[in-house]
C-alpha positions as CSV (number, residue, x, y, z in Angstrom):
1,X,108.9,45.5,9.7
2,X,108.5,47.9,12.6
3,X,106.2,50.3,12.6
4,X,107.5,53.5,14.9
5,X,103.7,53.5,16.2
6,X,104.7,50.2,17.5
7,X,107.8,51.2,18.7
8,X,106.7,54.2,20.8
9,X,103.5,51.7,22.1
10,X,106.4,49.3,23.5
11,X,108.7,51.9,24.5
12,X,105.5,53.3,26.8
13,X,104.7,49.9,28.1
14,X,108.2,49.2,29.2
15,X,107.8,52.8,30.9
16,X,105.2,52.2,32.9
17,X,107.3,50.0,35.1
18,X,105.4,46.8,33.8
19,X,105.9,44.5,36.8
20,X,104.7,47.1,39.3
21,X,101.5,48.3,37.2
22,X,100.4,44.4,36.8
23,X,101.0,43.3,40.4
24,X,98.7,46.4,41.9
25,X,96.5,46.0,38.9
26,X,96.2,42.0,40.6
27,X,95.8,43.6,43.8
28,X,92.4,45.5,42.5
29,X,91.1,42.3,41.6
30,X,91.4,40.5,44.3
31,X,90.3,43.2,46.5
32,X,87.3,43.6,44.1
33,X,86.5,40.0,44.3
34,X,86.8,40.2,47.8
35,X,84.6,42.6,47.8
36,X,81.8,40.7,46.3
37,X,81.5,42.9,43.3
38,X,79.0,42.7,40.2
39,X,81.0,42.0,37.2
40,X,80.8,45.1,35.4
41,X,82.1,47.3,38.3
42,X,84.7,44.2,38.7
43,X,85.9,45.4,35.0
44,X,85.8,48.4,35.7
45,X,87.5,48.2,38.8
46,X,90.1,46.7,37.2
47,X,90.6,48.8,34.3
48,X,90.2,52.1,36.0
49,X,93.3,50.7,38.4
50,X,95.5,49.5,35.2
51,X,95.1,53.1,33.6
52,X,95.9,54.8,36.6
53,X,99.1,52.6,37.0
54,X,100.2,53.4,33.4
55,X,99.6,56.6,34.7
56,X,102.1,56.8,36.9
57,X,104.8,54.9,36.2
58,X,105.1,56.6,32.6
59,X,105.0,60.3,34.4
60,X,107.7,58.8,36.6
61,X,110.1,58.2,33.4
62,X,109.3,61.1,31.9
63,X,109.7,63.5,34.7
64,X,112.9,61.6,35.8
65,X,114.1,61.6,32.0
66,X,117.2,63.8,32.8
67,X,118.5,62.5,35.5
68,X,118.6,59.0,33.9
69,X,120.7,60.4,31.3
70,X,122.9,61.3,33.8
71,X,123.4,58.0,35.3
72,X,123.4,56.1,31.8
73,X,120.0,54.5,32.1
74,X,119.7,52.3,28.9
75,X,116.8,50.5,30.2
76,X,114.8,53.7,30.2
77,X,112.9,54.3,26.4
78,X,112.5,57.8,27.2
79,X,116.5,58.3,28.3
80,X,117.3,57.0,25.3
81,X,114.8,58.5,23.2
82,X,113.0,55.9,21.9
83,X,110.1,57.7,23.2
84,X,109.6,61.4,22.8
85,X,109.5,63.2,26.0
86,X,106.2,65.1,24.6
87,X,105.0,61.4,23.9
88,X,105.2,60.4,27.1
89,X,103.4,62.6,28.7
90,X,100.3,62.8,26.2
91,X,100.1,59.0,27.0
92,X,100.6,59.5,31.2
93,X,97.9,62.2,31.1
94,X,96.2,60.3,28.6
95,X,96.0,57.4,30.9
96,X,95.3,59.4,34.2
97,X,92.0,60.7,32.1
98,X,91.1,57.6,31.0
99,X,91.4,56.2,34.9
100,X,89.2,58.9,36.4
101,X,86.6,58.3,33.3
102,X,86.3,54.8,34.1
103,X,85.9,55.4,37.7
104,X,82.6,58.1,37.0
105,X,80.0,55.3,36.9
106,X,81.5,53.8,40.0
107,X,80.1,56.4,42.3
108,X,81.7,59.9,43.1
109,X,83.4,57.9,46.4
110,X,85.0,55.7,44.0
111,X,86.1,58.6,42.2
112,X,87.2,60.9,44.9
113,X,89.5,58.2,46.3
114,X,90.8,57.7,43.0
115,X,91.9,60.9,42.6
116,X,93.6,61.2,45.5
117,X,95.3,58.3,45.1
118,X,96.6,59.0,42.1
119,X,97.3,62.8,42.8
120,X,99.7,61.4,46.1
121,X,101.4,58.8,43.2
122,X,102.2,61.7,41.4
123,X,102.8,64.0,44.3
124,X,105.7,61.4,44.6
125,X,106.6,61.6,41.5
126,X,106.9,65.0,41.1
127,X,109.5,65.7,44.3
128,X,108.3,64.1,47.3
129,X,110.9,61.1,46.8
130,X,113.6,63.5,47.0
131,X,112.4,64.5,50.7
132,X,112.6,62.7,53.5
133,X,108.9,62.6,53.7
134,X,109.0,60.2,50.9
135,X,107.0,57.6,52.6
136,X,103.8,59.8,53.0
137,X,102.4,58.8,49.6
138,X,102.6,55.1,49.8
139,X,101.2,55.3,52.6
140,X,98.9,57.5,51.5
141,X,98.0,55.7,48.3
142,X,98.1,52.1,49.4
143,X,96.3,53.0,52.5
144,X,93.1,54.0,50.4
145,X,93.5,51.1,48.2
146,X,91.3,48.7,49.3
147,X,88.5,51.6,49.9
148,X,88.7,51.3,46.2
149,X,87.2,47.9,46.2
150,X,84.4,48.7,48.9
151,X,83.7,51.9,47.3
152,X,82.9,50.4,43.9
153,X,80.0,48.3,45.3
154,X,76.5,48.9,44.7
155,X,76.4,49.9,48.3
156,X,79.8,52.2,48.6
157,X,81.5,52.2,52.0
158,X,85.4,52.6,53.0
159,X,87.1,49.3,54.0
160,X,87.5,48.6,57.3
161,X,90.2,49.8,59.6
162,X,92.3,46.8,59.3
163,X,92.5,47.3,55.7
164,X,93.8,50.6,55.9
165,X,96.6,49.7,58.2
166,X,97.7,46.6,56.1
167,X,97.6,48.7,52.9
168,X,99.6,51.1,54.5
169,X,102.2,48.9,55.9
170,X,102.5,47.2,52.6
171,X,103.0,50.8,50.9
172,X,105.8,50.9,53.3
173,X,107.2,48.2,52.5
174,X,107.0,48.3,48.7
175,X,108.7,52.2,49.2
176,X,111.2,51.3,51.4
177,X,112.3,48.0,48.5
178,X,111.4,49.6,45.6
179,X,114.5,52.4,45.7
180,X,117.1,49.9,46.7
181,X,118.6,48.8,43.2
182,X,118.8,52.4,42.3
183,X,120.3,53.6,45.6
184,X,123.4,54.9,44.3
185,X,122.0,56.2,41.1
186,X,119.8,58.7,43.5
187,X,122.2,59.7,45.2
188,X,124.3,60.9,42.5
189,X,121.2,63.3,40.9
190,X,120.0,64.1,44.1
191,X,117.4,62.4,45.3
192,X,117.5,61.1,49.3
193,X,114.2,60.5,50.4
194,X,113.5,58.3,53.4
195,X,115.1,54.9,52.5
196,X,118.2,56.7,50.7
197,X,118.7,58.1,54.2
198,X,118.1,54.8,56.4
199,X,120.1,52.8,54.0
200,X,119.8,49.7,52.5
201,X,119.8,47.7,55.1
202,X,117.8,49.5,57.4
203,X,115.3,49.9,54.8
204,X,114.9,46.3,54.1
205,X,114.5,45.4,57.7
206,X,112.1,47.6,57.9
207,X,110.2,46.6,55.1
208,X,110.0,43.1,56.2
209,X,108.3,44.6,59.4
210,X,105.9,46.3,57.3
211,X,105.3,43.6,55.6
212,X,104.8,41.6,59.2
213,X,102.0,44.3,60.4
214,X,100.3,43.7,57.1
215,X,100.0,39.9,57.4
216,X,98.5,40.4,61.2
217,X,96.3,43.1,59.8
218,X,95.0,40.6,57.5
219,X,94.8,37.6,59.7
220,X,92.8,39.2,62.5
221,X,91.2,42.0,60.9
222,X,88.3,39.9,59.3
223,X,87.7,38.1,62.3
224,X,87.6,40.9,64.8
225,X,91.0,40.0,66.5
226,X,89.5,36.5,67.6
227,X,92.2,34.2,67.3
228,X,90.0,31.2,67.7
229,X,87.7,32.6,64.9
230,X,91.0,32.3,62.0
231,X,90.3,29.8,59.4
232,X,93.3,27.0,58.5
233,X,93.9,28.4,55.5
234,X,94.4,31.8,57.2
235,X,96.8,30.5,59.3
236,X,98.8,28.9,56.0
237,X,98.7,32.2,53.8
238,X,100.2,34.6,57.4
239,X,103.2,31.5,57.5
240,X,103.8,31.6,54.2
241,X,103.9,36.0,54.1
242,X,106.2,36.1,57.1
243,X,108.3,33.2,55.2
244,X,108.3,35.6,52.2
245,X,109.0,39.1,55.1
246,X,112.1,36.6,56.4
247,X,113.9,35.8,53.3
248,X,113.5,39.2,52.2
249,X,115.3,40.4,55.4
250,X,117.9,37.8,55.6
251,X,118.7,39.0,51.8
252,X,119.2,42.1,51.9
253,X,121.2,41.7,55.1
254,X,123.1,39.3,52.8
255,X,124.0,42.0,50.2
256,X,121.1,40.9,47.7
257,X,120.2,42.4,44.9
258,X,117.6,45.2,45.8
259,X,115.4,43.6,43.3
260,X,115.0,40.5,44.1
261,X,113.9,41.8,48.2
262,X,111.2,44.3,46.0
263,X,109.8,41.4,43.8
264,X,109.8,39.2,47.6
265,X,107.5,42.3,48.8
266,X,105.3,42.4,45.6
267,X,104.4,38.7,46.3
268,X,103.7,38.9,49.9
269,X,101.0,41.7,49.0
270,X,99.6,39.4,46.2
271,X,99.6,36.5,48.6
272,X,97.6,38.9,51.5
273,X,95.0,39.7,48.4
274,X,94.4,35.8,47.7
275,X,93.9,35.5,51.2
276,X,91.1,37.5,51.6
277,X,89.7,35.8,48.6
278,X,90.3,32.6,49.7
279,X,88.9,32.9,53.2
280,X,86.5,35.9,52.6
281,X,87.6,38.0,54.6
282,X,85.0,41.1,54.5
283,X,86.6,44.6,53.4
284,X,83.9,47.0,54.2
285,X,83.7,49.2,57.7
């Protein structure tokens, strides 16, 4: 039988937007391996990221809870009330604790950043995605990332330049994808941020670029722009993100479901991380 504790823990889980928490979550470790870290920080790392993730997606149900009883949406535990509304939010701020806790004994860098990042997730959250500035927290957030990597090690610095733009441009990207099966929806509560405003196809095309910029960043970043200095299986991860930046494009020019060209997006970005895992590419400035 049931238990309504068990209930309310998979009703929270499914509202942390489960596939997006787990890919950045993936994304911290690789960057953290990357990185060269110790294992403990690693864990920590890694844990600190995943609470922060929770964080945010759950806030995100719970503050869009009436307007996705507007539009009907059943997939939602909160809309339908499977989760309290006061549930949801002791677990997001719960979780948002627990993230900044387990980023203390990574250094007060580590822990700055953190917060920011998170506060321009929520910032997002909270209205910025109904404004056609809506693109300022990704960029925001996933430009920081991979500072959170090179912050974390016994010897904190930010990540280089390179990384910064690439984590940017694949913030872009994952904003400008991520609204497109829910397109319609927005509009009828409201909400027209940047990519409700472009369109959908206009969006994805520009997303694939985003993800293009990303790739380069990541090819010639760790090498200093050298061409000659790019390892083989450099060269075979950048083909195989454009191939991924392509079909995206082509997709959604095609009509695709917007989900499919968000999940395309989410790969590239984990294919960039095992990149610089696999060729060692060096984060820090």
């Amino acid at each position: 039988m049931t238990t309504p504790v068990a209930v309310t823990a998979r009703g929270l889980w499914q509202s942390s937007h489960p596939g997006p928490t787990c890919v950045v979550t993936a994304l911290a470790l690789a960057l953290g391996l990357a990185a060269g870290l110790e294992p403990w920080r690693l864990v920590l790392l890694t844990a600190a990221v995943f609470a922060g993730q929770l964080s945010v997606g759950i806030s995100n149900d719970a503050i869009d809870v009436t307007r996705d009883r507007i539009v009907g949406r059943s997939d939602k535990p909160i809309a339908r009330g499977v989760v309290s509304v006061r549930a949801a939010w002791v677990a997001a701020v719960g979780c948002l604790l627990v993230a900044l806790l387990l980023s203390v004994p990574l250094g007060i860098g580590m822990l700055g950043v953190h917060a920011v990042t998170l506060a321009s997730a929520w910032a997002y959250n909270a209205g910025a995605k109904a404004t056609p500035f809506s693109l300022l927290p990704f960029l925001v957030s996933f430009g920081l990332f991979p500072s959170l990597a090179t912050l974390s090690a016994a010897e904190p610095r930010f990540s280089a330049g390179w990384a910064v733009v690439a984590g940017a441009a694949l913030g872009a990207a994952v904003h400008l994808t991520n609204v497109l099966p829910d397109l319609d929806d927005d509009g009828r509560t409201g909400i027209r941020g940047l990519p409700h405003r472009l369109g959908a196809r206009a969006s994805a095309v520009l997303a694939a670029l985003g993800v293009a910029v990303g790739a380069v960043a990541v090819l010639l970043g760790p090498v200093g722009g050298d061409v000659a200095e790019v390892a083989p299986a450099s060269w075979a991860f950048f083909v195989a993100v454009l191939g991924v930046a392509v079909l995206g494009a082509v997709a959604a020019l095609q009509g695709a479901a917007g989900r499919m060209v968000f999940r395309l997006v989410m790969l590239s970005a984990l294919l960039l991380a095992a990149q610089l895992v696999a060729t060692g590419g060096a984060l820090a400035a």
